[in-house]
Backbone as JSON Lines, residues from 0, in Angstrom:
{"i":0,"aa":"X","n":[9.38,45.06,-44.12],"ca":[8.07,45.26,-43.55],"c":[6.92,45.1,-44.54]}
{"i":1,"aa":"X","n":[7.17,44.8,-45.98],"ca":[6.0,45.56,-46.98],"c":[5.37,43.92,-46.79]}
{"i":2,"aa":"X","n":[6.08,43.25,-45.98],"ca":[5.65,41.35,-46.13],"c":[4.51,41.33,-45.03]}
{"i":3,"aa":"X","n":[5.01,41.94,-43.86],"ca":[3.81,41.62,-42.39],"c":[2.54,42.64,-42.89]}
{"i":4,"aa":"X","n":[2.7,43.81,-43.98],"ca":[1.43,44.3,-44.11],"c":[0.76,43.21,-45.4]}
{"i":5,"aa":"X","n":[1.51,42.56,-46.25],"ca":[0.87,41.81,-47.01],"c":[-0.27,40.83,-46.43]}
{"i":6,"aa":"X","n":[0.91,40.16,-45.39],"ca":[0.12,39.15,-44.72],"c":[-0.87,39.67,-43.97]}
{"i":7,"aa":"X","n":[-0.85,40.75,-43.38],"ca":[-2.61,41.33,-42.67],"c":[-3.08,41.52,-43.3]}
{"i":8,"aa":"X","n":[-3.46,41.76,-44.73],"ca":[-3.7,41.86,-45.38],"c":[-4.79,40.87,-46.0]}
{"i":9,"aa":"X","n":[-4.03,39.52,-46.56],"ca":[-4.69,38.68,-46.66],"c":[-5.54,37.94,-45.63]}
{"i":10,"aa":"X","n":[-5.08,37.75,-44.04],"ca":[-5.69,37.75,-42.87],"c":[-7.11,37.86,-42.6]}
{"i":11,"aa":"X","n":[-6.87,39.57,-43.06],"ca":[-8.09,40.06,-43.02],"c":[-9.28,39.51,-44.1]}
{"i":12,"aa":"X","n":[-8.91,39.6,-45.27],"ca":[-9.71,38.73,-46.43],"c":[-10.49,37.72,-46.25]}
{"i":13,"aa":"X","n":[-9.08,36.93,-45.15],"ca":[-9.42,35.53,-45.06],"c":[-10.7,35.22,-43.79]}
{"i":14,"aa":"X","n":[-10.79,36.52,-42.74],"ca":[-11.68,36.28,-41.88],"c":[-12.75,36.79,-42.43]}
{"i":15,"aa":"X","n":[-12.83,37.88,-43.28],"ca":[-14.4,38.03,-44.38],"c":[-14.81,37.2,-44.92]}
{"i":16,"aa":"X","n":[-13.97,36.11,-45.73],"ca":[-14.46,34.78,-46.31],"c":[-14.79,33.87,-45.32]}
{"i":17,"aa":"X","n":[-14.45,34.2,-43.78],"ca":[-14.87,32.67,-43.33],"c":[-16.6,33.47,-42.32]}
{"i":18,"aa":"X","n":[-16.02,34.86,-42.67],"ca":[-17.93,35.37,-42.19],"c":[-18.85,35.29,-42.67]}
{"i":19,"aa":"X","n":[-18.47,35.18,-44.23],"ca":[-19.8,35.05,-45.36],"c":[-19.87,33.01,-45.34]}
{"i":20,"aa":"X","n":[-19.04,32.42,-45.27],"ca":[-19.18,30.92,-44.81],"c":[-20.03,30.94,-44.17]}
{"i":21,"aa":"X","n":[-19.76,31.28,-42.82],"ca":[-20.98,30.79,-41.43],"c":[-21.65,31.62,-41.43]}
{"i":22,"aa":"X","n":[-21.84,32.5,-42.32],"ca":[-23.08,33.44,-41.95],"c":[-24.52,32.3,-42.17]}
{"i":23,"aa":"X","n":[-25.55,33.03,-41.15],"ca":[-26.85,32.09,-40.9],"c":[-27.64,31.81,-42.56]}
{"i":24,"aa":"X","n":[-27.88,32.95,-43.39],"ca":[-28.33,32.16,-44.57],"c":[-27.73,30.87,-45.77]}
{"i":25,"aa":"X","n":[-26.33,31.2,-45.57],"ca":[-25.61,30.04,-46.1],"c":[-25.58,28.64,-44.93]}
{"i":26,"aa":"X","n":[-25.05,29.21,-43.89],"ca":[-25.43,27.38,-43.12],"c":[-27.31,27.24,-42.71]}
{"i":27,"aa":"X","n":[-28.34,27.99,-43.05],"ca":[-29.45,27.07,-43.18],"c":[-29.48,26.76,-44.9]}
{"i":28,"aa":"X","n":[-28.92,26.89,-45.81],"ca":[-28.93,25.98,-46.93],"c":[-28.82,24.59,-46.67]}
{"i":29,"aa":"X","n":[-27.52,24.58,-45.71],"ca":[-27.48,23.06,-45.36],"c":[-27.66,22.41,-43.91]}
{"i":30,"aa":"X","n":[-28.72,22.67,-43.77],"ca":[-29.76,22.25,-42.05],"c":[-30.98,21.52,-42.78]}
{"i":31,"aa":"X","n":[-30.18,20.62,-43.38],"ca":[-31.53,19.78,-43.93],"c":[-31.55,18.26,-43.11]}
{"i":32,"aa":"X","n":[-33.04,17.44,-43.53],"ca":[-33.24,15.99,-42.66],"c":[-32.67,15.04,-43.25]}
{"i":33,"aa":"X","n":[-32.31,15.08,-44.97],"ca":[-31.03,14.2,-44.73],"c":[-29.87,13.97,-44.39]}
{"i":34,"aa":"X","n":[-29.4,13.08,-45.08],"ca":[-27.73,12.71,-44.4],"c":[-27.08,12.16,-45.71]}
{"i":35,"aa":"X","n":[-25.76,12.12,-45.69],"ca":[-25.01,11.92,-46.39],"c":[-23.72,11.04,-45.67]}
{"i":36,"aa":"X","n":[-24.12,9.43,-46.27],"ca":[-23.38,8.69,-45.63],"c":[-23.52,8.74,-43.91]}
{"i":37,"aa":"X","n":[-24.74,8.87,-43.2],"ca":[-24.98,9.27,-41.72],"c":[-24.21,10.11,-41.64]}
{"i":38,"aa":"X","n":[-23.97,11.28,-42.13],"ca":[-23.36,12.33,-41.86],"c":[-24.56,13.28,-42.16]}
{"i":39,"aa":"X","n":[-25.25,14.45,-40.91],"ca":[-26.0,15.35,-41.66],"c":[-25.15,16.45,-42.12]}
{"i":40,"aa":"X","n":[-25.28,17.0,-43.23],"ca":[-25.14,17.79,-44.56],"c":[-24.48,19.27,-43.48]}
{"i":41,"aa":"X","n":[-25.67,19.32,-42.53],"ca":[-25.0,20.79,-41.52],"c":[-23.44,20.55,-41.3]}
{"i":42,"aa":"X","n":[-23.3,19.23,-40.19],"ca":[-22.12,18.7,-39.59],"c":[-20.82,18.94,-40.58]}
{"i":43,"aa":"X","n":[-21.22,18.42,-41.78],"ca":[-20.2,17.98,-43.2],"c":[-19.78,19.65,-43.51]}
{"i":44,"aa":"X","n":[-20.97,20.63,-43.59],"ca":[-20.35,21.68,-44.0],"c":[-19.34,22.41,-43.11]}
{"i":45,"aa":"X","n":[-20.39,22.44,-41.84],"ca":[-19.42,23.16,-41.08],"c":[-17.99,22.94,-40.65]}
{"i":46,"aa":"X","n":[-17.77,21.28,-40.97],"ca":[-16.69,21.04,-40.7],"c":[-15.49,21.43,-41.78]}
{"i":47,"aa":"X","n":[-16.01,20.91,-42.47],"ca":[-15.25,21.22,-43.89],"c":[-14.94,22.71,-44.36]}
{"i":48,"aa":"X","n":[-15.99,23.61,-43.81],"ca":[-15.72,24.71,-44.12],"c":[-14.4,24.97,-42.47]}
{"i":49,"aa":"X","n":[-14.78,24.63,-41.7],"ca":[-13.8,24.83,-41.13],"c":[-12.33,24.27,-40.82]}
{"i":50,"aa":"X","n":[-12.08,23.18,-41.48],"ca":[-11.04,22.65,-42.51],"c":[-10.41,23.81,-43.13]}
{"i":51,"aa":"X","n":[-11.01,24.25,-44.03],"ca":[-10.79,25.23,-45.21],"c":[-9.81,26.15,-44.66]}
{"i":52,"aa":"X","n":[-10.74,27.23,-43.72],"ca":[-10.27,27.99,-43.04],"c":[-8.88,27.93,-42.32]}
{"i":53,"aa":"X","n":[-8.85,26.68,-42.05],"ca":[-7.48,26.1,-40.83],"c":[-6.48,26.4,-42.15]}
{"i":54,"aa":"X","n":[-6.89,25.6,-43.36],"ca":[-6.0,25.35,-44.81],"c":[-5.57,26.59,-44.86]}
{"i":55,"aa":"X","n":[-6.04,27.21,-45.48],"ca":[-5.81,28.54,-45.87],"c":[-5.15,29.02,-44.72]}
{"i":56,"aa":"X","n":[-5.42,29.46,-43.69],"ca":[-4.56,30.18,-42.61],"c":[-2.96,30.02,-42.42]}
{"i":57,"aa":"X","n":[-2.88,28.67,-42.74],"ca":[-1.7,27.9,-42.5],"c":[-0.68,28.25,-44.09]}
{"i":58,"aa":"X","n":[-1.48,28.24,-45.08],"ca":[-1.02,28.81,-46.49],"c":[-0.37,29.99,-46.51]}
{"i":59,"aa":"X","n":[-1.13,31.17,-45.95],"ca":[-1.15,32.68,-46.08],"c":[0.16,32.7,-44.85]}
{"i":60,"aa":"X","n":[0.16,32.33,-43.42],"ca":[1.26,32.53,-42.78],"c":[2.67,31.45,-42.96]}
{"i":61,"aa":"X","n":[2.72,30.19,-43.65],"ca":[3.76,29.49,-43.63],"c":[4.18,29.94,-44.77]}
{"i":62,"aa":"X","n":[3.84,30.18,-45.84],"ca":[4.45,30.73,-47.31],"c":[6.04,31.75,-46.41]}
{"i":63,"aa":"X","n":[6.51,31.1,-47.19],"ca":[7.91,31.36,-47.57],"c":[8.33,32.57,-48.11]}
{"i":64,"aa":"X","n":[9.2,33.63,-47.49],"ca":[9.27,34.91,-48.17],"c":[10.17,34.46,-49.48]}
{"i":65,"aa":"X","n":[9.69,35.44,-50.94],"ca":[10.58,34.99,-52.05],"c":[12.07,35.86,-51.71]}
{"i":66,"aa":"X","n":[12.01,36.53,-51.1],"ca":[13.58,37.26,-50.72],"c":[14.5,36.71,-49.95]}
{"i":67,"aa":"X","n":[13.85,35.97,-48.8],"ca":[14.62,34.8,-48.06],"c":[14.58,33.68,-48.54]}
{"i":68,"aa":"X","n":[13.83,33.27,-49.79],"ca":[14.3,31.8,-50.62],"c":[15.27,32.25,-51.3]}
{"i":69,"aa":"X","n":[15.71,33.47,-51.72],"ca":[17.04,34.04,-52.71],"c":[18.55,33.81,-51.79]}
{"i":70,"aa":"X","n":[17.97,34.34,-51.1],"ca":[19.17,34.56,-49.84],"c":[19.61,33.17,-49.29]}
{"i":71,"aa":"X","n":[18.46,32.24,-48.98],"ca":[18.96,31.04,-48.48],"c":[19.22,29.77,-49.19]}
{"i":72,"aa":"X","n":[19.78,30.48,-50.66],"ca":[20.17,29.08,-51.52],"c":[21.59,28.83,-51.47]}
{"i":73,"aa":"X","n":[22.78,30.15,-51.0],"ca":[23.69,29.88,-50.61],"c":[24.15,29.43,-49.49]}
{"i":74,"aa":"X","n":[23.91,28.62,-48.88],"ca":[23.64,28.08,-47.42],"c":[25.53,29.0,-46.57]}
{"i":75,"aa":"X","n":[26.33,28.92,-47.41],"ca":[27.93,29.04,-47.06],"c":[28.51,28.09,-46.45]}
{"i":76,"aa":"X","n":[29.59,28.12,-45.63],"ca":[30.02,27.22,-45.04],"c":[29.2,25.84,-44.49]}
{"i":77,"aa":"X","n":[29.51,25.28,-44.34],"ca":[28.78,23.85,-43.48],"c":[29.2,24.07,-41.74]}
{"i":78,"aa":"X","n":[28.77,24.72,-40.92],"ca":[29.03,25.04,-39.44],"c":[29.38,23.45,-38.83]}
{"i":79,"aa":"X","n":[28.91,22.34,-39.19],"ca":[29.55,20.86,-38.59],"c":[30.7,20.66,-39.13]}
{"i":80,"aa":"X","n":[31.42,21.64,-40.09],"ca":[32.64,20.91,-40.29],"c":[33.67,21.71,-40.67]}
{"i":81,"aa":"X","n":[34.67,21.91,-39.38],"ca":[35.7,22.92,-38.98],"c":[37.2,22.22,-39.96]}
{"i":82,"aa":"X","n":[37.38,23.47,-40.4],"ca":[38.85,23.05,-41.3],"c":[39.98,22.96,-40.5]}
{"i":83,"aa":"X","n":[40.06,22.72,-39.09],"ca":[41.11,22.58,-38.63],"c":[41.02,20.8,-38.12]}
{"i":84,"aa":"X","n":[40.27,20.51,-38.24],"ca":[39.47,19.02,-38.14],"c":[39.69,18.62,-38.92]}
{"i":85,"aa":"X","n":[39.32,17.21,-38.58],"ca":[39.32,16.21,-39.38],"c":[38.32,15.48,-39.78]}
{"i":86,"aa":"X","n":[37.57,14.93,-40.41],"ca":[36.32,14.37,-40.44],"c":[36.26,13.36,-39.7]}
{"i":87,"aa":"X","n":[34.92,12.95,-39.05],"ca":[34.76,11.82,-38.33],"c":[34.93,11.23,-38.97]}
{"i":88,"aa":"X","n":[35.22,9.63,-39.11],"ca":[35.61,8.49,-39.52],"c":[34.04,7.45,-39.02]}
């Protein structure tokens, strides 16, 4: 269990960092009249910052427990291939 409180854990972190992102004084930094590559600067951030967010989310919950990478290096038997068998040919 000490793993699912880790991960709320970071969760939580991770939705404070994406509140101070979109909070209104950081995205009018970039609500400006140019563009970048016809891209305006707002569009680019917000997207990207919300990129980020997707990144990270996907980091913090797909990470791999290090106790079940210990455990699953001995795979044991091979379940496709019964010793009373014979190998396919």
């Amino acid at each position: 269990m000490p793993r699912q409180g880790l991960i709320a854990e970071r969760l939580i972190g991770l939705f404070l960092f994406g509140l101070v992102l979109l909070t209104p004084p950081l995205i009018g930094a970039f609500d400006k009249a140019t563009f970048m590559g016809r891209i305006p600067p707002l569009y680019l951030y917000l997207f990207l910052s919300w990129a980020l967010l997707i990144a990270l989310t996907a980091l913090i919950v797909e990470r791999p427990d290090p106790d079940e990478e210990s455990a699953g290096s001995d795979p044991g038997p091979n379940p496709d291939r019964r010793p009373d068998r014979r190998p396919r040919a």
